[in-house]
C-alpha positions in Angstrom: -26.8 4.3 -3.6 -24.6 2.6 -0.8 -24.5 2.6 2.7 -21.8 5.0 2.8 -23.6 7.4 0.5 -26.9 7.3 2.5 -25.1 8.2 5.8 -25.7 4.7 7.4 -22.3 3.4 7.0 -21.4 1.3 10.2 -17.8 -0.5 10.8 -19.9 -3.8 9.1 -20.8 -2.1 6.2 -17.2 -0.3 5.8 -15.1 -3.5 6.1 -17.7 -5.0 3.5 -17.0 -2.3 1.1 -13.2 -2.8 1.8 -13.4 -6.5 1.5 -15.1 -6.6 -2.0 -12.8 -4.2 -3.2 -10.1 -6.5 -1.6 -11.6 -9.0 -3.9 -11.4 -7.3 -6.8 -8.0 -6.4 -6.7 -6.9 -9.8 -5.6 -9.3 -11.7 -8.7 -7.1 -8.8 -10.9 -3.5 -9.9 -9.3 -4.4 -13.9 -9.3 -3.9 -13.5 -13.2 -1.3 -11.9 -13.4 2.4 -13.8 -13.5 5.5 -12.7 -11.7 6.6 -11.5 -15.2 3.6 -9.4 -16.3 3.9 -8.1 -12.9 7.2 -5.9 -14.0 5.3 -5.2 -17.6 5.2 -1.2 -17.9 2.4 -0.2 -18.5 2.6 3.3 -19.4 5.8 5.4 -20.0 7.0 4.8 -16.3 4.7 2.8 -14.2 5.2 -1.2 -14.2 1.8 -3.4 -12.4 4.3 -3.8 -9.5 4.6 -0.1 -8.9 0.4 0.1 -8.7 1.2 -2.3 -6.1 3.8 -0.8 -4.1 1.5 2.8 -4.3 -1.9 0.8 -3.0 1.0 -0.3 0.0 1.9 3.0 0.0 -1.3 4.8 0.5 -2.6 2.3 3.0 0.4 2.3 5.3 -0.1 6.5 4.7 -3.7 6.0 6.3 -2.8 4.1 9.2 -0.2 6.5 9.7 -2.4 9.9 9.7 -5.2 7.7 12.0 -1.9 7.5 14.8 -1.2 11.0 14.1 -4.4 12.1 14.8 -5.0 10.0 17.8 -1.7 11.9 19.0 -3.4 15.4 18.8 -1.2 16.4 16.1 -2.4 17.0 12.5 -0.7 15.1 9.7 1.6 16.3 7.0 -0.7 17.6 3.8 2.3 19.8 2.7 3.2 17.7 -0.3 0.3 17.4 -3.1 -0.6 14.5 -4.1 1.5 14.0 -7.7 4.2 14.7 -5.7 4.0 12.2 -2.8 3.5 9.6 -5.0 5.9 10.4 -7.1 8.2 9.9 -3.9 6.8 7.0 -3.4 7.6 5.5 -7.3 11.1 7.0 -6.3 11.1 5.2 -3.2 9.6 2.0 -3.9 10.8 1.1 -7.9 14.0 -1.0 -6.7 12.2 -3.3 -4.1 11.5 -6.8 -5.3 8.1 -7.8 -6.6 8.1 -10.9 -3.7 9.0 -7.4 -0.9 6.4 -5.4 -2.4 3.5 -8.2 -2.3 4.6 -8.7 1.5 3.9 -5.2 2.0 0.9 -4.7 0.3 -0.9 -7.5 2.0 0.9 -6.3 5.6 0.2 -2.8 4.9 -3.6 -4.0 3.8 -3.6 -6.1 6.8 -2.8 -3.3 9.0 -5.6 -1.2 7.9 -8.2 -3.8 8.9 -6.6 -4.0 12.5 -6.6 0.1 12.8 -10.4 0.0 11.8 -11.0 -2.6 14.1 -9.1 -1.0 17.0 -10.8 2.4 16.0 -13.9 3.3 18.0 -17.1 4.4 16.5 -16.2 8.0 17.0 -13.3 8.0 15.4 -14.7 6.6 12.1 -18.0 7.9 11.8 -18.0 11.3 13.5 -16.9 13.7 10.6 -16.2 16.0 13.5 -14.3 13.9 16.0 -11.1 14.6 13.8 -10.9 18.2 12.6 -8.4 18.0 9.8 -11.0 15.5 7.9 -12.8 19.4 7.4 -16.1 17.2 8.4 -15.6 13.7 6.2 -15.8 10.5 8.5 -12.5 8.9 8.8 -14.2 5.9 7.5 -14.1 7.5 4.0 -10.7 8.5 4.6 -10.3 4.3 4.7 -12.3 3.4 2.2 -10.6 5.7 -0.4 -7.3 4.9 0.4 -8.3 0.8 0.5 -11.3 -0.4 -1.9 -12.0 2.8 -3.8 -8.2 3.2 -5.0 -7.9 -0.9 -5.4 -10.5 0.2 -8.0 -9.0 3.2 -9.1 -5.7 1.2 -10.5 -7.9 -2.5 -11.6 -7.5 -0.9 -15.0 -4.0 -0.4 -14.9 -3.0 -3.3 -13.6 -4.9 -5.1 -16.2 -4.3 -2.8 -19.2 -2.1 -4.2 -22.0 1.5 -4.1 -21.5 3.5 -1.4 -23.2 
């Protein structure tokens, strides 16, 4: 069991979670060449669309974190398959070199918000009503080094 399953998760012990998954992901993407990078490796998905999604859903958690802090409650009208399937829409076209800026901005960006977030706002499962009672923190972590592990076996599966 983990910090963040016993309850004692702290903003040390969340960007250590973050930052080995982090770790993971990047020891994944180190071997992997510009070429296996646009490998499909199912019937649609290429390794550089895993990417652009990870960017995706961490620039999406940022985004809810402002929305929140605005008093207004963010967008869950669109379920999941189909957000990102807007997102694969959205993103297929952009370069690999665009989509590896992004990620590691959009990554980059997530560390800042948790750093600029206060206590409350992570860890209080009731600061934030539309979390329904689950820390913010989670939030984070499942949209940062719980999804980087999520995808590690696609972006490392055999090409198509």
């Amino acid at each position: 069991m983990d910090a963040a399953d016993d309850g004692a998760m702290s903003r040390t012990t969340l960007l250590g979670a973050i930052a080995a998954g982090r770790d993971r992901l990047d020891a994944a993407l180190a071997n992997l060449p510009d070429a296996a990078m646009l490998d499909r490796i199912d019937e649609v998905w290429t390794r550089k669309d895993v990417l652009a999604h990870l960017e995706a859903w961490e620039r999406r958690v940022v985004a809810n974190l402002v929305t929140l802090r605005a008093g207004d409650v963010p967008d869950g009208s669109v379920e999941t398959d189909a957000l990102n399937e807007r997102f694969l829409r959205r993103d297929c076209d952009r370069s690999l070199d665009d989509i590896r800026t992004g990620e590691r901005v959009a990554y980059q960006a997530v560390l800042a918000a948790i750093e600029q977030a206060s206590d409350e706002e992570l860890f209080d499962g009731q600061h934030f009503g539309w979390t329904e009672g689950d820390p913010l923190a989670d939030w984070f972590r499942g949209n940062t080094n719980e999804h980087f592990d999520e995808h590690l076996e696609q972006l490392t599966r055999a090409a198509r």
